[in-house]
C-alpha positions in Angstrom: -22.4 89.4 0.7 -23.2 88.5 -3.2 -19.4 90.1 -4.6 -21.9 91.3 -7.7 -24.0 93.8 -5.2 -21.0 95.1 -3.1 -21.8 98.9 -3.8 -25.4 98.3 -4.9 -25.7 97.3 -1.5 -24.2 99.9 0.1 -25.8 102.5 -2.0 -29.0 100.7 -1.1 -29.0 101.2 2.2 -27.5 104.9 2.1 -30.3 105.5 -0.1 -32.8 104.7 2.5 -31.8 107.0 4.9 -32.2 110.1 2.7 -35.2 109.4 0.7 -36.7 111.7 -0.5 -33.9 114.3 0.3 -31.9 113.6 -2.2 -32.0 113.8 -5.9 -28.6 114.2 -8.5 -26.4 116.4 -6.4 -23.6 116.0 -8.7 -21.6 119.2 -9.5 -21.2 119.8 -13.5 -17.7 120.9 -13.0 -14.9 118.7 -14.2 -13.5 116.7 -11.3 -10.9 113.9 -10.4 -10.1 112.3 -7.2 -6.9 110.5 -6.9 -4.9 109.5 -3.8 -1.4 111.0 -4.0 -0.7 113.4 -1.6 2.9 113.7 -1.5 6.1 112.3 -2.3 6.7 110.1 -5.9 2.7 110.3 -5.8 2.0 114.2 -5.6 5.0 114.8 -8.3 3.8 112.4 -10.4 -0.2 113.6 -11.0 0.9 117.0 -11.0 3.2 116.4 -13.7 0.2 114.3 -15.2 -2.2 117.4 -14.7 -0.4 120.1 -15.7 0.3 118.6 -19.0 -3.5 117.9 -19.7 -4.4 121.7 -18.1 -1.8 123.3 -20.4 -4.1 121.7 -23.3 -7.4 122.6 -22.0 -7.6 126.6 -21.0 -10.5 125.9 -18.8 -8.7 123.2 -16.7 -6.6 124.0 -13.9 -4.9 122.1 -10.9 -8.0 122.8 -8.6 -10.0 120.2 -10.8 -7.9 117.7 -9.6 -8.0 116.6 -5.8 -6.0 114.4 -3.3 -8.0 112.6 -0.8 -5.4 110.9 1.7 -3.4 108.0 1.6 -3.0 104.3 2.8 -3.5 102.1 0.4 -6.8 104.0 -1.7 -8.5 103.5 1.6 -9.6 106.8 2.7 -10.4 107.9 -1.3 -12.1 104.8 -1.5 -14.3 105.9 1.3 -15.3 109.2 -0.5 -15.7 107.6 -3.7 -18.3 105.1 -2.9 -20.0 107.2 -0.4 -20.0 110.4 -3.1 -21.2 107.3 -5.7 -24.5 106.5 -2.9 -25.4 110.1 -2.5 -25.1 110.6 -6.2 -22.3 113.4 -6.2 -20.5 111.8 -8.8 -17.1 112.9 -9.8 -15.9 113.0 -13.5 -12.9 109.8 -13.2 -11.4 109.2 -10.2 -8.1 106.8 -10.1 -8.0 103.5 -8.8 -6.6 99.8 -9.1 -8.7 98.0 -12.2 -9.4 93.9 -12.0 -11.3 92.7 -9.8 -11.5 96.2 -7.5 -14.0 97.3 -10.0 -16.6 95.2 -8.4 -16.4 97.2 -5.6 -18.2 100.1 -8.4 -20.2 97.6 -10.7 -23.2 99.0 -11.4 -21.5 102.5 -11.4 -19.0 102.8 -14.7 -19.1 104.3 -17.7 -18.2 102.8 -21.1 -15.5 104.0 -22.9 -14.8 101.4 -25.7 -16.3 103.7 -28.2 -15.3 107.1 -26.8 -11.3 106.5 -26.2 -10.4 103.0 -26.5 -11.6 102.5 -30.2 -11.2 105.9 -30.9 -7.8 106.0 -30.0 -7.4 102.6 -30.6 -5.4 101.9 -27.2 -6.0 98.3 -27.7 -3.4 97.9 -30.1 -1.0 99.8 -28.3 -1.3 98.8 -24.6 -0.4 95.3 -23.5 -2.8 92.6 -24.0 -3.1 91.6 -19.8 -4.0 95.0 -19.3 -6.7 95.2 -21.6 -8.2 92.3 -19.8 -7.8 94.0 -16.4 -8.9 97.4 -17.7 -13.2 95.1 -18.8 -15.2 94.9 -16.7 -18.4 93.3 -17.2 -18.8 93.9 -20.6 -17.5 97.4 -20.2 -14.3 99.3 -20.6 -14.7 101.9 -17.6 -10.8 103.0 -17.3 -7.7 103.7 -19.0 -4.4 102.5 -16.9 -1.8 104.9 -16.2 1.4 102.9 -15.2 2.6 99.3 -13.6 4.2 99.1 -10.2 6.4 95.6 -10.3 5.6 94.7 -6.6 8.5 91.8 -6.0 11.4 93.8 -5.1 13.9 94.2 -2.9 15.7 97.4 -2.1 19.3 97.5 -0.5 21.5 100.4 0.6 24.6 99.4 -1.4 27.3 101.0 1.5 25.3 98.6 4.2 25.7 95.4 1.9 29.0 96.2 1.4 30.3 96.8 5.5 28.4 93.4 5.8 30.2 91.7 3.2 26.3 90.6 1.5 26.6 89.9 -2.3 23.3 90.9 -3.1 23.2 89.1 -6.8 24.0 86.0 -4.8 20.8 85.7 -2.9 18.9 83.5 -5.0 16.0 82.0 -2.4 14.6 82.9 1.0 17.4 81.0 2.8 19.7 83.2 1.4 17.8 86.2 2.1 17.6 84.9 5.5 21.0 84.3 6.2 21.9 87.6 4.8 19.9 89.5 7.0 21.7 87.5 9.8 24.8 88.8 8.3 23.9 92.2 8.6 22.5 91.9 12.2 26.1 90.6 13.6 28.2 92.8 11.2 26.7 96.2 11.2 24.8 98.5 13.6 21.8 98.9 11.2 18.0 97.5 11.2 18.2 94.6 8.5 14.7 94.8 7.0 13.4 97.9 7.1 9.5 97.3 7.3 5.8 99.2 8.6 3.2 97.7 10.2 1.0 100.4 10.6 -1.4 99.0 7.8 -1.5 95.4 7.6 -1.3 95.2 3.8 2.3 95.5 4.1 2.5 92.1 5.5 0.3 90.6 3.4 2.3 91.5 0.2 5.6 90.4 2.3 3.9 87.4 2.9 2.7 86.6 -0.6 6.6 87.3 -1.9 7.6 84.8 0.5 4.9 82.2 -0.6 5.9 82.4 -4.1 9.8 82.6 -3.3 9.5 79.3 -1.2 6.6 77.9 -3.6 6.3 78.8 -6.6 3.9 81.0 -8.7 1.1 77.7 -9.2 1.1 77.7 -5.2 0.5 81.4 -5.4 -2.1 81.3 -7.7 -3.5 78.3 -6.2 -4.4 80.7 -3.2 -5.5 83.5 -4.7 -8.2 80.7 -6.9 -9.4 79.6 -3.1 -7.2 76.2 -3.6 -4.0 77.2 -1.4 -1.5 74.6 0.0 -2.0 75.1 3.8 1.2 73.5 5.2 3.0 76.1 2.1 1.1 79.4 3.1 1.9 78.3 7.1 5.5 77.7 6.2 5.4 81.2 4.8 4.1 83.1 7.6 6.4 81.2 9.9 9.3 83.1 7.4 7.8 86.4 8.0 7.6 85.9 11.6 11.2 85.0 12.0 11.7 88.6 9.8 9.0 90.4 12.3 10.7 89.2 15.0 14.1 89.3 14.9 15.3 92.2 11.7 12.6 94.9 11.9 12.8 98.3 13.1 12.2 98.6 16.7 9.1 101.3 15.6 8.0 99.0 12.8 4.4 99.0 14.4 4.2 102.3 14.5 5.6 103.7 11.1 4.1 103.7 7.6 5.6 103.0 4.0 6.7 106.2 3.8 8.8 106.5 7.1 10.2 102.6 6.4 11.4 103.8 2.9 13.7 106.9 4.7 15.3 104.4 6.6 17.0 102.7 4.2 18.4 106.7 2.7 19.7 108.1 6.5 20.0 112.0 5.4 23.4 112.2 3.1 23.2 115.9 3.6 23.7 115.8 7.1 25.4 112.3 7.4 23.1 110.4 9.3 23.9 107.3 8.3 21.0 105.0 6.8 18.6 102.6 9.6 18.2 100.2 7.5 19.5 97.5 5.2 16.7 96.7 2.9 13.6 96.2 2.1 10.6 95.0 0.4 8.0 97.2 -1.6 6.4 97.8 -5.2 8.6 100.5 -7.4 7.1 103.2 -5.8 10.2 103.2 -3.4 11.8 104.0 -6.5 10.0 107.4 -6.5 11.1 108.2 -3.5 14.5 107.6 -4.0 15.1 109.6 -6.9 13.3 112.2 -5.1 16.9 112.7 -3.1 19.6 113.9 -5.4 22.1 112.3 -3.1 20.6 108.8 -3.1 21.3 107.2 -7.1 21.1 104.3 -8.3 23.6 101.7 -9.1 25.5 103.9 -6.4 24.4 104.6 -2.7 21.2 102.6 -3.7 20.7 98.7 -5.8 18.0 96.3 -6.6 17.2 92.2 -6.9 13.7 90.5 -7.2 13.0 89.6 -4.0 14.9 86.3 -3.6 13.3 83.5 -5.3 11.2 85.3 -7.9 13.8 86.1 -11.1 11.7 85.9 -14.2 8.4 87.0 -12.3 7.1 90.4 -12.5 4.2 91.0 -9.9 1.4 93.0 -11.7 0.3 96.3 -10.3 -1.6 98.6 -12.2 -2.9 102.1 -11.7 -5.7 103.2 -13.7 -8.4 106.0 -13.4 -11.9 104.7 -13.4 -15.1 107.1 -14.8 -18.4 106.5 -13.3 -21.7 106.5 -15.1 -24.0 109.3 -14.9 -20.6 111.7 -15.5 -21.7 115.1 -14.8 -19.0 116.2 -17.6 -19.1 113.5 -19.9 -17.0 115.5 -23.0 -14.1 116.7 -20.7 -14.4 113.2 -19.3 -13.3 111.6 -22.8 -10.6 113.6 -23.4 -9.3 112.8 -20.0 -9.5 110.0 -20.4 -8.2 110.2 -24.0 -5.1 111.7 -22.9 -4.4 109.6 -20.1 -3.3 106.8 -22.6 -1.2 108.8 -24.5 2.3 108.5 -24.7 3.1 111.9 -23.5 0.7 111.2 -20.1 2.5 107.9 -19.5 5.7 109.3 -19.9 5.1 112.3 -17.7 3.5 110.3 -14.8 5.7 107.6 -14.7 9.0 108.8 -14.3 8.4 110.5 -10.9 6.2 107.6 -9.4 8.3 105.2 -10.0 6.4 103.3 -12.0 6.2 102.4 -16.0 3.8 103.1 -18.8 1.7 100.4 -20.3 2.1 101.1 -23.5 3.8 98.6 -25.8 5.5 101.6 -28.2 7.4 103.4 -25.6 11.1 104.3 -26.1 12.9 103.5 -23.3 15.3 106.6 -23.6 12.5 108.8 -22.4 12.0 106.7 -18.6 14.8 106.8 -16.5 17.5 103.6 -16.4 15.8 102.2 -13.3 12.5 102.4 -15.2 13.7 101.4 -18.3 15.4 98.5 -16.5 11.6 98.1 -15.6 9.6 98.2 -18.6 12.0 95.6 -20.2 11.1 93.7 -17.4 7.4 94.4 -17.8 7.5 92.9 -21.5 9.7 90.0 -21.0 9.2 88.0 -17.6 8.0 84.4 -17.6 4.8 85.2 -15.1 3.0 88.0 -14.2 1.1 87.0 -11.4 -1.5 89.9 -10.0 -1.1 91.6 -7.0 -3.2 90.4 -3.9 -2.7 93.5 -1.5 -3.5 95.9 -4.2 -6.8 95.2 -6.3 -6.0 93.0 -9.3 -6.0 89.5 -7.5 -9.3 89.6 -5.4 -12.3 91.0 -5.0 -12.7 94.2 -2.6 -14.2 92.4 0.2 -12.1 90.1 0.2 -8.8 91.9 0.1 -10.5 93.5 3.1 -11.2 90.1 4.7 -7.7 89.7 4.2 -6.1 92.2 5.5 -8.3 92.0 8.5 -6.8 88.4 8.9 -3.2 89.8 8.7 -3.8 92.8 11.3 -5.6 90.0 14.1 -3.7 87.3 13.7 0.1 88.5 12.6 0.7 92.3 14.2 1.9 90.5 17.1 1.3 88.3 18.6 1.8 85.9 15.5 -0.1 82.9 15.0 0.6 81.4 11.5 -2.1 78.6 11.7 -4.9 80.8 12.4 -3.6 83.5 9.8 -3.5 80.8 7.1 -6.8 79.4 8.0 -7.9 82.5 7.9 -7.2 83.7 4.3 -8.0 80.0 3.2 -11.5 81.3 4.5 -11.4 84.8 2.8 -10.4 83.8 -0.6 -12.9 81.1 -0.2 -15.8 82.6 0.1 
């Protein structure tokens, strides 16, 4: 499929199943979709909400609905089918880069409107502002940056195993460590879903880079990727799958994998697991649990290997053309950039603003640990399993290659061939 008609298409063909039937069937109320139904997520764009209804009398928390989980995949859904059968919402959010294409002849412009108007070019960071245009448009303001190459620990777990965390410098090391834990302790050493398979496609990318470098990352992502690298990758991941995992890895999600490494402090169940890999959204999770801090019962690393990189994540919400509320869109959208938003939303998801003027007293030490980070790492290279790195198809195409060929049985050839072929195409 030509990557430039991937919803034309599919609008296309919805469109010729209800001609005739259909004309704008767009509601004029204001309206934004998101995909945060609970945990760091829920807290986080209710926070977000409730300071932009507390400014707007005729705005209230009903204007603003969750549509499920996973990954954007079921609010993806409902976006692009609402976007065929012209039931357009006022800004819905989603990833920005080169997930737009999945809405390209479907945004709005808001250079004029908010970006100049506010002028949030000279306040956000500059590799934002390129992710945020999109053919010759600027159809969304971002909202905050996950860092995606990280590596949770339960400090107690480290400590019975005798694991220096700030020693672990490479995969080996990681390796060896979660040996370590195995034969000294009774807990999981990697806690880890497989549910979804894009949790082991970012696992797989941290391990590229770790053992590669960022160029062999890149090179991938560009359609150029070393095989005998990527294969020497999933081989790591296998080892990981196979031998540190929960036993109900297959079964879990992100969610139920992040609880592991906490246990229940209340009632002393001790935690499951040792570790684990994720984007700073864990982060909002943990702080969720009074009892779980950091720099106490709870530490962080870059996953080992990757000191000095910061994967890029961003969050952003995206407005479609043809807004049915055009005015309350703007100032949406207006006050999604502002500091106050970025402040508000942040903190609670776990994630930090993009703003270049933020004090760092008002985020949390984790997060301000983390927008530091965000403004001073040597590479910033984008996130495959999350919209900024490829095209929607073919983060699709992807993870398809991940769930045939590595949920078990694992076959690293055929799953390296395979993404060779999807970001290829």
């Amino acid at each position: 499929m030509d990557r430039r008609t991937y919803l034309t298409g599919i609008a296309a063909s919805g469109a010729l199943g209800m001609a005739g039937c259909l004309g704008g069937s767009g509601s004029d109320e204001f309206e934004v979709l998101h995909g945060w139904t609970g945990g760091d997520g829920k807290e986080a764009i209710d926070a977000l909400t409730s300071g932009f209804a507390d400014d707007n009398s005729d705005i209230s928390q009903d204007n603003f609905q969750a549509v499920g989980g996973d990954g954007n995949v079921d609010l993806n859904a409902t976006i692009l089918r609402r976007l065929t059968n012209q039931n357009v919402m006022s800004a819905f959010a989603n990833w920005p880069g080169k997930n737009l294409e999945r809405y390209r002849d479907s945004l709005m412009d808001l250079e004029e409107d908010v970006w100049e108007a506010e002028g949030y070019k000279d306040v956000m960071q500059d590799r934002v502002i390129d992710y945020c245009e999109f053919n010759d448009k600027m159809p969304v303001v971002p909202i905050g940056s996950h860092r995606m190459n990280n590596l949770f620990y339960n400090t107690s777990v480290f400590e019975e195993a005798g694991v220096d965390a700030e020693s672990l410098s490479s995969v080996s090391d990681l390796m060896d460590a979660l040996e370590q834990i195995d034969q000294e302790t009774d807990v999981t050493p990697f806690s880890h879903a497989m549910v979804a398979p894009f949790t082991g496609l970012q696992t797989w990318a941290q391990i590229l880079t770790s053992q590669s470098g960022v160029e062999a990352y890149m090179d991938f992502i560009n359609g150029d990727g070393d095989r005998d690298a990527m294969i020497e990758a999933f081989d790591v991941l296998q080892e990981i799958r196979e031998n540190y995992i929960p036993g109900d890895a297959s079964s879990i999600g992100y969610t139920e994998a992040g609880q592991k490494i906490i246990g229940d402090l209340d009632t002393d169940q001790p935690p499951e697991a040792a570790c684990i890999h994720g984007g700073n959204w864990l982060y909002g999770m943990f702080r969720a649990d009074d009892s779980f801090n950091f720099g106490e019962e709870w530490d962080w690393i870059p996953f080992p290997g990757t000191e000095g990189v910061y994967f890029y994540h961003v969050d952003s919400f995206v407005t479609p053309a043809s807004n049915p509320t055009e005015e309350q869109t703007i100032e949406w959208q207006k006050y999604v950039g502002t500091k106050e938003a970025q402040i508000a939303f942040n903190n609670p998801k776990g994630s930090v603003p993009l703003r270049t003027d933020i004090d760092p007293n008002e985020l949390t030490d984790f997060l301000a640990m983390t927008y530091e980070h965000l403004t001073d790492s040597e590479s910033y290279p984008p996130t495959i399993a999350h919209g900024l790195a490829v095209e929607p198809e073919i983060l699709d195409e992807c993870k398809s290659v991940i769930g045939n060929n590595f949920q078990n049985p694992y076959d690293a050839e055929a799953a390296a061939d395979g993404l060779l072929d999807a970001v290829s195409q």
